[in-house]
N, C-alpha and C positions, 0 to 999 in steps of 0.2 A: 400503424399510426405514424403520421409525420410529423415534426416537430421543426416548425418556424425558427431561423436562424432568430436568437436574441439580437437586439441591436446591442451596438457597441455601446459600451457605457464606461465610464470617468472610475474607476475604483482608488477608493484611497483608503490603505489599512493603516491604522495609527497605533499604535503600541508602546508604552513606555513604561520606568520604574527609574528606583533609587539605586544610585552606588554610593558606596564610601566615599570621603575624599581623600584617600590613599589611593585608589583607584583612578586619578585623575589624569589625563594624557590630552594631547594638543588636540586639534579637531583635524590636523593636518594626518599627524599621526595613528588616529581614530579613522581616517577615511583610505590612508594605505593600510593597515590591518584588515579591514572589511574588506577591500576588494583583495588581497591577498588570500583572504578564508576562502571567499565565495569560487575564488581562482582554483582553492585544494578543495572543494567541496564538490562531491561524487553527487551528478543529477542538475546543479546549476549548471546551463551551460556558460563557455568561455565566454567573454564579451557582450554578455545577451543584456546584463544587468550594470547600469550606471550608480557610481556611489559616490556622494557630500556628505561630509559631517558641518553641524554647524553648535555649536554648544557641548556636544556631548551628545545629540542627536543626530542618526544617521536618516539621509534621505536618500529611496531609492525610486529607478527613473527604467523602464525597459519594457523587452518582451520575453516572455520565456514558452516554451512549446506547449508545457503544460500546468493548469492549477497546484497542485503539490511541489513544484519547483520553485513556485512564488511563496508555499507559504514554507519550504526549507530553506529558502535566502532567509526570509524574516528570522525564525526561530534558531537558525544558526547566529545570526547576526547578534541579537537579545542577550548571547551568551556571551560575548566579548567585555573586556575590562572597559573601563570608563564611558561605555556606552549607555544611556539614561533615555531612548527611545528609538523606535523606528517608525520612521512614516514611509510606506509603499505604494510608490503610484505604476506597478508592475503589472501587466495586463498577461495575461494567460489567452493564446492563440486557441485551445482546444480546452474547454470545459466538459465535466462528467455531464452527460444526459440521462439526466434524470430516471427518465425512462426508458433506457437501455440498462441500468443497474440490473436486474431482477432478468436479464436475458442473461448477461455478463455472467452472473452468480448461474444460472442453471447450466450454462454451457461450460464453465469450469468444474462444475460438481459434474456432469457428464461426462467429461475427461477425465476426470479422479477415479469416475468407477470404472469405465471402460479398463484405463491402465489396470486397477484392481481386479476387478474379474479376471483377466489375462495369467493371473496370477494363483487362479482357484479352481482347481480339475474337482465335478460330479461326478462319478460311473451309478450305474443301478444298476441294481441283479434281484430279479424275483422281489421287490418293495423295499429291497436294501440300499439305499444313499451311503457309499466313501466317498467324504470328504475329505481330499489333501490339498496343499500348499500354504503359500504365506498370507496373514492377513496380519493389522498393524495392527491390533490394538484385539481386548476381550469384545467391545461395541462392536467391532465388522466381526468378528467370530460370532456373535448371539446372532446380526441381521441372515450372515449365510445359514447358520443350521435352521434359522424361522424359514429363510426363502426355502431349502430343502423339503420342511416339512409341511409346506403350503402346497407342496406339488402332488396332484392327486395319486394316487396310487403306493404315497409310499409311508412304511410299515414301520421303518426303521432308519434313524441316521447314524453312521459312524463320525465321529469325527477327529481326523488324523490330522488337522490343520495345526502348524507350526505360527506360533507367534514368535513375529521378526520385529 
């Protein structure tokens, strides 16, 4: 299935809350802290995101690569002293498709097991399953000895698996 580019659209996040006023600071001083965080903050990129304070409220202006880096500027930001809102007019280059989710999620769990199995030697002898290696957890221990014993012919499982 194909999925029609969205048009471009105008986003505006608004988010605000009360400070103390012991927590009060200039708007000048409000607007270098914010771009200072977002400057140390792992995932926004450098320069992608523009910052004013005007009141106690910050406004932001940009692009950034991806959705979640929009809304880690916001909720970093939120956490700052004398700051009393955020208004985001930050646009995201690449949005989640929807409908890739549920592809995304089964080709990650296919890799999870592929690495796993890699990890869990079956021999048989005459209806007899050993099982050895690592599995993570008592849940992949119960799925491997059900998948053993779902396998026709066999009589018996050992199970020598080491929980790692």
């Amino acid at each position: 299935m194909k999925v029609s580019p969205q048009p471009k659209q105008d986003v505006q996040d608004e988010r605000a809350l009360e400070r103390p006023a012991a927590d009060q600071h200039s708007d000048d001083e409000i607007a270098a802290m914010a771009r200072a965080v977002l400057h140390w903050t792992a995932g926004v990129p450098q320069r992608a995101v523009d910052v004013e304070a005007e009141g106690g409220h910050i406004f932001l202006q940009g692009t950034v690569e991806w959705d979640w880096q929009r809304e880690l500027a916001i909720r970093t930001l939120m956490q700052l002293r004398s700051v009393t809102g955020v208004t985001s007019r930050v646009t995201a280059r690449r949005r989640t498709d929807p409908g890739r989710i549920g592809e995304r999620i089964r080709k990650a769990l296919q890799y999870y097991v592929e690495d796993e199995a890699g990890r869990i030697h079956a021999e048989m002898s005459e209806g007899v399953v050993t099982l050895r290696g690592k599995v993570g957890s008592e849940a992949e221990r119960a799925v491997v000895r059900g998948a053993a014993w779902s396998q026709p012919g066999v009589r018996a499982v050992i199970d020598e698996l080491v929980l790692a």
